[in-house]
C-alpha positions in Angstrom: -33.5 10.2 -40.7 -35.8 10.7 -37.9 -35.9 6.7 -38.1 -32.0 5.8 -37.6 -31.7 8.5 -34.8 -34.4 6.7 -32.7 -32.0 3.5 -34.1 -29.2 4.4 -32.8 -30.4 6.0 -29.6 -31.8 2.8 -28.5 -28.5 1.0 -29.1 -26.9 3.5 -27.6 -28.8 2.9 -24.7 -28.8 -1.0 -24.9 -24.7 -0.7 -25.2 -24.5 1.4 -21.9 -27.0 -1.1 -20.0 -25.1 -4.2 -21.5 -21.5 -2.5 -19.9 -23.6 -2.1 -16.6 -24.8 -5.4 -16.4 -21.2 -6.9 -17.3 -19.3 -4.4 -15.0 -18.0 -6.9 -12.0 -19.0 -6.6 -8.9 -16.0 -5.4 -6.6 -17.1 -6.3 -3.0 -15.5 -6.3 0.6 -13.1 -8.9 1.0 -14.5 -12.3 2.5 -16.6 -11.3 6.1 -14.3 -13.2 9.2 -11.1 -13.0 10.1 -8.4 -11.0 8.8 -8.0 -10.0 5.0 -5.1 -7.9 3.2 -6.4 -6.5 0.3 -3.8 -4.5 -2.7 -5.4 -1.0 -3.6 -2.4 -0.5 -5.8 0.3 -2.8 -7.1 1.9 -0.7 -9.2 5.3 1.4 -9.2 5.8 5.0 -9.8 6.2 4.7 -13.6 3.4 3.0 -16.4 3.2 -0.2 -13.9 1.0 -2.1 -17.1 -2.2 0.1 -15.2 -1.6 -0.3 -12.1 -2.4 1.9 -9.4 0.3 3.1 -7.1 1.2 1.3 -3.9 -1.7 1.2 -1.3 -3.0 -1.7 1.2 -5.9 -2.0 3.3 -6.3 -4.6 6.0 -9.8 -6.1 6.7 -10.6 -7.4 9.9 -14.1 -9.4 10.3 -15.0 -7.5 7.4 -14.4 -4.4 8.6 -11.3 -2.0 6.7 -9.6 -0.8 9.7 -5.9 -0.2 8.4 -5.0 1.4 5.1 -1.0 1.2 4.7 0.3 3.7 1.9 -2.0 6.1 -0.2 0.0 6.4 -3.6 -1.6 7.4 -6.8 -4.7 5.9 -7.8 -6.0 4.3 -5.2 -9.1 6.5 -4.2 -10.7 4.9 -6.8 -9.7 1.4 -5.6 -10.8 2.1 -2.3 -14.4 3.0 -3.0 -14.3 -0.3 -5.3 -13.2 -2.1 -2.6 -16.5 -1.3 -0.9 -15.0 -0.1 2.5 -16.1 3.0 4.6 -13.9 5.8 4.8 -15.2 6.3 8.1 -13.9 2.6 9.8 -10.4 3.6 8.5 -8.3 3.7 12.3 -4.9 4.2 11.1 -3.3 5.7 7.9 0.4 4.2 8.1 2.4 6.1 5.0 5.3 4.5 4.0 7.2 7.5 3.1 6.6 10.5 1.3 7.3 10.2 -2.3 4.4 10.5 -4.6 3.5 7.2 -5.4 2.5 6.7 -1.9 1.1 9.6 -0.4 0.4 11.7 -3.1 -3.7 10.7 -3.0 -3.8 11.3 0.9 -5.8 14.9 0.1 -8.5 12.9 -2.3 -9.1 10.6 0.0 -9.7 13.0 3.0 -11.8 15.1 1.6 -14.9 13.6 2.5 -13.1 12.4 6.0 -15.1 13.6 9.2 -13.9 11.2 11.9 -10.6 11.4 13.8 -7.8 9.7 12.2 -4.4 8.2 13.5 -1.8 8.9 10.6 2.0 7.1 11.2 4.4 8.6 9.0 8.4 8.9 9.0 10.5 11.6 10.8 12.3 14.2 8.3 15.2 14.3 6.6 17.4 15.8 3.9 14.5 17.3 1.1 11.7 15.4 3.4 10.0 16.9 6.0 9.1 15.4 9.0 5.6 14.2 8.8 3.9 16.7 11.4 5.8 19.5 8.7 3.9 17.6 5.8 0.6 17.6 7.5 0.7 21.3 7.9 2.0 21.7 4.6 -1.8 20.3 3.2 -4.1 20.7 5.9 -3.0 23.4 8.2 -3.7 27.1 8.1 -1.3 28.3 5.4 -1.4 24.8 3.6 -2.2 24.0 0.1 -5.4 22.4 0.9 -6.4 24.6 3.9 -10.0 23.9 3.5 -9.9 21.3 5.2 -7.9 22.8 8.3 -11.2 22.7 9.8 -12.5 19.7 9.2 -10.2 16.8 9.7 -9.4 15.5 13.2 -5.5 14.1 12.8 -3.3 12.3 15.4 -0.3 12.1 13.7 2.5 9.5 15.4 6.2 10.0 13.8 8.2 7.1 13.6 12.0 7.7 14.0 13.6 6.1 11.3 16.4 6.3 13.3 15.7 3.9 16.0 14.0 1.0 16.4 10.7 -0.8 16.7 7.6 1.5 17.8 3.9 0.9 18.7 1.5 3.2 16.5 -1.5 1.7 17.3 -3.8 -0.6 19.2 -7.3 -1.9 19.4 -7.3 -4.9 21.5 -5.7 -7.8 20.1 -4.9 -5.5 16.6 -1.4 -3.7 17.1 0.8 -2.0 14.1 4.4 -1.5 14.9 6.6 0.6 12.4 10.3 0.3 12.2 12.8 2.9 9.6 14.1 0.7 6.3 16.9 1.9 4.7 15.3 3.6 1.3 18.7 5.3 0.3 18.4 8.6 1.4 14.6 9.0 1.8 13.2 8.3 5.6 11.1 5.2 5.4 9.1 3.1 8.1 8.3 -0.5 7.5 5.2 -1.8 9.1 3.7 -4.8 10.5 0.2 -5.5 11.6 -0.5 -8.2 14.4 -4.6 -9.3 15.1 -4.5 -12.2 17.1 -3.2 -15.4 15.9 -2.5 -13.5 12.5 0.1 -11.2 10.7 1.0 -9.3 7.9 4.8 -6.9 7.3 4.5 -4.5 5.0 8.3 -4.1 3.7 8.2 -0.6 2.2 10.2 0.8 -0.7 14.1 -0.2 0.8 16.9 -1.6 -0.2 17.2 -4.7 2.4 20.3 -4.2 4.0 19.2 -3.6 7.5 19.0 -7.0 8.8 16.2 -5.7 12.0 14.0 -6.0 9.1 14.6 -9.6 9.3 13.9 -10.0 12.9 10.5 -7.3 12.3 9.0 -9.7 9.7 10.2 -12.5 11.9 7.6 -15.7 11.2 4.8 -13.0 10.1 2.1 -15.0 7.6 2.4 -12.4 4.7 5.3 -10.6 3.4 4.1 -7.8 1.2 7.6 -6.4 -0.9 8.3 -4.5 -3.5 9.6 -5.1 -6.9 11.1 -1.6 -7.5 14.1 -2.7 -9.8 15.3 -5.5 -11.6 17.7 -8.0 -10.8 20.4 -6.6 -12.8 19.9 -2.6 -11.6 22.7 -0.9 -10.5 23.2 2.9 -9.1 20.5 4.9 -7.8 17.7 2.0 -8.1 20.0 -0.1 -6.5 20.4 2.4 -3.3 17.2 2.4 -2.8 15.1 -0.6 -3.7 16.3 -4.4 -2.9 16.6 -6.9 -6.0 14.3 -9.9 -6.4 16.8 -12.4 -5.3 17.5 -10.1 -2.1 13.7 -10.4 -1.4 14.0 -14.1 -1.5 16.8 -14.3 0.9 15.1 -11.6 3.3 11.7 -13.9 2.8 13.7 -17.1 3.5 15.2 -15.9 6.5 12.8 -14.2 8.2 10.3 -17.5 8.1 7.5 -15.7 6.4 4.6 -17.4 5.3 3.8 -16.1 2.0 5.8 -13.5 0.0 3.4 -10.9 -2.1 5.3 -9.5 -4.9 3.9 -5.4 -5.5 5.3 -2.1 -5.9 5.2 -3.8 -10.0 7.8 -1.3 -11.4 7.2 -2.3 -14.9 5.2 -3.4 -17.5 6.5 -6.0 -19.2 5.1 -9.5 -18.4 8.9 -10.9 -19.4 10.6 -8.4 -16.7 8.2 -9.4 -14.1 8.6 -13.1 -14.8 12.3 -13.2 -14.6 12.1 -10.7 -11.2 10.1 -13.6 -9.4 12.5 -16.3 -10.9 15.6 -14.7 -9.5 13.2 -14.2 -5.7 12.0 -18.1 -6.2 16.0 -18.7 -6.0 15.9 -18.6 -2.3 12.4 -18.2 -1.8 10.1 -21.6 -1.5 7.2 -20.6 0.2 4.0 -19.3 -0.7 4.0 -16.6 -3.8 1.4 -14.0 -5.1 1.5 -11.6 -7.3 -0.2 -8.5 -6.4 -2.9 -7.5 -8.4 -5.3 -4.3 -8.1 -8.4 -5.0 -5.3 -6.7 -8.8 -4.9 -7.7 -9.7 -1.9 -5.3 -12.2 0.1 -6.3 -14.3 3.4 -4.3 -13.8 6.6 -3.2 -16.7 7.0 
């Protein structure tokens, strides 16, 4: 007896150092020039594992710019290898779940001042000072860290147009309101010298000053939050594929990546890009967890 325990304890032990020595290597994307890299590709439902939406821009190696914080992606992020501490901006989206919900995880550790763009309120949403306070301040759910974080919150009104929410030299992110049905949303776009990336947000792509936002950027990132075929609610709020391609097409973009992967069936996905290639011929990717994707 005493003979198969030592057995099995050294296999044991050979198994665990076998998954270590196999486990893959996530690293910092590449070390020059600017670098968007997909935390989380996935929707709010199953997604096939995916985490929820979240995007962090590198810049000469450095993660400067994390875009969305949805389910999941604390994990991603230390993956990713970048420092909590070089993050500049926090630029949410909105504020459903499966983009903001992780925002408390990831500060926890947070010591250094933070920018954090958000939308203005509206309907069920507050504003995002209210939402702040509703974590982090005195009285919030997460008040223990009233004393410790340093946030300089900038609201976008989703009401009016385009608006600076940060700059660092030749690095500037502008944030405009997308119409996302009845939920305030803010589009966002990220300019470091000769290169660019818009980030489209969850909408439904009827505001053409989305068009003239993304205007020539060199990545597109969009989301694939219905099917072609939707109707109702979804179709209030998120854009079909083939809309996506048209938006793409006439704003001159680059490269389209496909995220926000509301399902997960492989067939679903493949037909959603089909019905986007319809007016789309550019460059295409399909977002993956910790893919990292040159700008240009």
């Amino acid at each position: 007896m005493l003979k198969r325990m030592r057995r099995s304890t050294v296999v044991v032990v050979v198994v665990v150092l076998g998954l270590l020595a196999v486990k893959p290597a996530l690293a910092a994307c590449e070390a020059d020039g600017v670098q968007l890299q997909i935390l989380g590709s996935g929707g709010p439902g199953a997604s096939a594992g995916r985490a929820s939406a979240g995007y962090l821009v590198w810049i000469d190696g450095v993660g400067r710019i994390l875009v969305d914080a949805g389910g999941g992606i604390k994990q991603r992020f230390h993956a990713s290898g970048a420092d909590l501490g070089d993050v500049a901006l926090l630029a949410l989206s909105h504020l459903h779940p499966d983009h903001a919900a992780e925002v408390p995880a990831l500060l926890w550790p947070r010591g250094a001042a933070l920018r954090v763009a958000g939308p203005s309120g509206g309907g069920v949403f507050p504003s995002l000072d209210d939402w702040l306070a509703g974590l982090f301040g005195p009285q919030g759910v997460f008040r223990v860290l009233a004393g410790r974080l340093e946030l300089d919150p900038i609201t976008v009104d989703v009401t009016g147009g385009a608006v600076e929410v940060w700059r660092d030299g030749d690095v500037r992110v502008t944030g405009i309101g997308v119409p996302h049905g009845g939920v305030p949303a803010v589009g966002y776009r990220v300019d470091a010298g000769d290169a660019s990336v818009a980030f489209s947000s969850d909408q439904n792509g009827s505001d053409p000053a989305f068009i003239e936002f993304a205007r020539n950027v060199d990545v597109l990132v969009v989301h694939l939050g219905r099917a072609e075929e939707s109707t109702g609610r979804s179709a209030d709020l998120h854009a079909s594929p083939s809309g996506w391609g048209a938006l793409a097409a006439a704003a001159g973009v680059g490269r389209v990546v496909a995220s926000h992967i509301s399902t997960s069936s492989p067939q679903v996905l493949a037909e959603s890009l089909d019905y986007l290639r319809e007016s789309y011929a550019g460059a295409l990717t399909v977002g993956e967890d910790l893919l990292c994707v040159a700008v240009p």
